[in-house]
C-alpha positions as CSV (number, residue, x, y, z in Angstrom):
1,X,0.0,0.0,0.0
2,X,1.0,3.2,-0.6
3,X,0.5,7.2,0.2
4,X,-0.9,9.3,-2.3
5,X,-0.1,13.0,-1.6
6,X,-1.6,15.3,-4.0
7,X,-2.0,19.1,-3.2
8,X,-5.2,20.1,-5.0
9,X,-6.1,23.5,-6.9
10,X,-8.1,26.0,-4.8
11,X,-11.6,26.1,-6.6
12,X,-15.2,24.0,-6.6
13,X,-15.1,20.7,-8.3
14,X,-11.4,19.9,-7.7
15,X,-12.0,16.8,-5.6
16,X,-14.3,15.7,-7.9
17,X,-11.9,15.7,-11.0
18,X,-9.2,14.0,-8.3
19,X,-12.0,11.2,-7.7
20,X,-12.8,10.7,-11.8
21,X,-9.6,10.9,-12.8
22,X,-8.7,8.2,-10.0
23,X,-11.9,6.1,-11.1
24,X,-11.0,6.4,-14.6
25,X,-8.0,4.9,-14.2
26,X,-9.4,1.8,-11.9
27,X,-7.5,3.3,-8.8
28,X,-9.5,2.1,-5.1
29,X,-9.2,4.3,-2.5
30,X,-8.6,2.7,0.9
31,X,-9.1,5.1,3.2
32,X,-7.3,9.0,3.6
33,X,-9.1,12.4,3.0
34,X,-8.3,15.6,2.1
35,X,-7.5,18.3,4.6
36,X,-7.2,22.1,3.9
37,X,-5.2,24.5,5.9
38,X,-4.3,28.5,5.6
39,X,-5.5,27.6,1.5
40,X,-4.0,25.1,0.5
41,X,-6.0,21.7,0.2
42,X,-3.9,18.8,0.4
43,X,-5.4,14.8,0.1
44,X,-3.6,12.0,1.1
45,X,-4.8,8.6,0.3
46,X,-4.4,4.9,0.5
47,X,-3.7,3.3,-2.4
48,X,-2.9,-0.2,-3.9
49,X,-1.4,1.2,-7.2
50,X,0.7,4.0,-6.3
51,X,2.1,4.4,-10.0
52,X,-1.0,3.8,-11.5
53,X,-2.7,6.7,-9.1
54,X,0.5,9.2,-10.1
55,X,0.1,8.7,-13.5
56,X,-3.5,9.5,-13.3
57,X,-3.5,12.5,-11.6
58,X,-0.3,13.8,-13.5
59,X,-2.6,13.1,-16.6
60,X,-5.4,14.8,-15.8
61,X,-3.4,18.0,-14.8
62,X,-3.5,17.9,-11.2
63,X,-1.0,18.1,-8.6
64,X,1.7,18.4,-7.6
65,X,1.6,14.2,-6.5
66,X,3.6,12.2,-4.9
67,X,3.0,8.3,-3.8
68,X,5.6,6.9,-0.5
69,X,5.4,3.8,1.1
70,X,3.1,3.8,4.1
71,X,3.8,1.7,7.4
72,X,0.0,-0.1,8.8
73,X,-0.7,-1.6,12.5
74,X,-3.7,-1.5,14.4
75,X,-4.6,-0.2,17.6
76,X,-6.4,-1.5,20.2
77,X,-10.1,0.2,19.6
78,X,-11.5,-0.7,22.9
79,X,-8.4,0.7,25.0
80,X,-8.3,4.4,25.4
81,X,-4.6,6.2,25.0
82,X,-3.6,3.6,22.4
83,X,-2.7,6.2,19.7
84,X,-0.8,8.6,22.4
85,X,1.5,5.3,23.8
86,X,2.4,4.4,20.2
87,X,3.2,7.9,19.3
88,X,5.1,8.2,22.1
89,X,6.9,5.7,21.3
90,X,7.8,6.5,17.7
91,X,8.4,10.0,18.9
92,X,11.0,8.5,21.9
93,X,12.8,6.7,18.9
94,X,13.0,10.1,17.5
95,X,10.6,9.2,14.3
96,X,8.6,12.5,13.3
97,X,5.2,11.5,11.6
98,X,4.3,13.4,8.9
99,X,0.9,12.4,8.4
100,X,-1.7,9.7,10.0
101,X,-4.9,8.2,9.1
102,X,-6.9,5.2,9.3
103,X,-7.9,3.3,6.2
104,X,-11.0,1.8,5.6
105,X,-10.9,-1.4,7.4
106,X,-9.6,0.3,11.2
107,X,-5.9,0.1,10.3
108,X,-3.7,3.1,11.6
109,X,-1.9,4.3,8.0
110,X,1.7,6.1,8.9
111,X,3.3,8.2,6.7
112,X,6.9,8.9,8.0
113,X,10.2,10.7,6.6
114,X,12.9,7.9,4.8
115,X,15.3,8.0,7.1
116,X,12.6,6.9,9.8
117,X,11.1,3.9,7.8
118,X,13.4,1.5,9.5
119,X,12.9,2.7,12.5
120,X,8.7,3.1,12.4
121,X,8.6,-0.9,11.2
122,X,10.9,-1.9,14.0
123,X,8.6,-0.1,16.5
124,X,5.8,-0.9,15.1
125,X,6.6,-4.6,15.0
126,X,7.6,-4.2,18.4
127,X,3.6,-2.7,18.9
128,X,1.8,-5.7,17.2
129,X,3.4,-8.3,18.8
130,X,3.2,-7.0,22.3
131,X,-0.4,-6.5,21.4
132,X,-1.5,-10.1,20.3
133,X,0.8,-11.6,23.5
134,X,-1.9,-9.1,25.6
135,X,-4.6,-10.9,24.3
């Protein structure tokens, strides 16, 4: 799975020629959104086919796009404080996360800087199997 990161134009209908041109090109969103702040809109998304979803929206005029790797785990939906004890974790371990969402099925999506993949996985490993041994 990968991060789709596409900073949209500023005007009505923009979403809506991100979600055709997406469609068009058989490209399933898996969970994200799109977030605006001091005018700019930008959507990230979970995708299966991150060249396939570049291509589209580089085709279609939109952008500019990018598509990373994304590191998944779940939390513990019952448990309250479960995203605040894995972020502190990641954060102890000196990992910045640039973005978070869930995707459609409850899994937390991480999107983190390169040099902090290797780092993420580990701790996030760590996080799933100390969560299925509590159970």
């Amino acid at each position: 799975m990968q991060d789709l990161e596409i900073t949209l134009p500023d005007r009505p209908g923009a979403l809506a020629d991100l979600g055709q041109a997406l469609g068009e090109a058989g490209v399933s969103l898996e969970g994200g959104g799109v977030f605006t702040h001091q005018g700019r809109a930008v959507a990230h998304y979970l995708v299966d086919d991150g060249a396939r979803a570049l291509q589209a929206v580089t085709a279609a005029g939109l952008g500019p796009a990018a598509v990373r790797d994304v590191i998944l785990t779940r939390l513990d939906q019952e448990t309250p404080g479960q995203l605040g004890a894995l972020a502190r974790r990641l954060g102890d371990a000196g990992v910045n996360v640039l973005v978070q969402y869930s995707d459609h099925v409850g899994n937390l999506v991480l999107l983190v800087a390169d040099d902090d993949v290797a780092a993420c996985r580990e701790i996030v490993a760590s996080w799933g199997s100390r969560r299925l041994s509590a159970q």
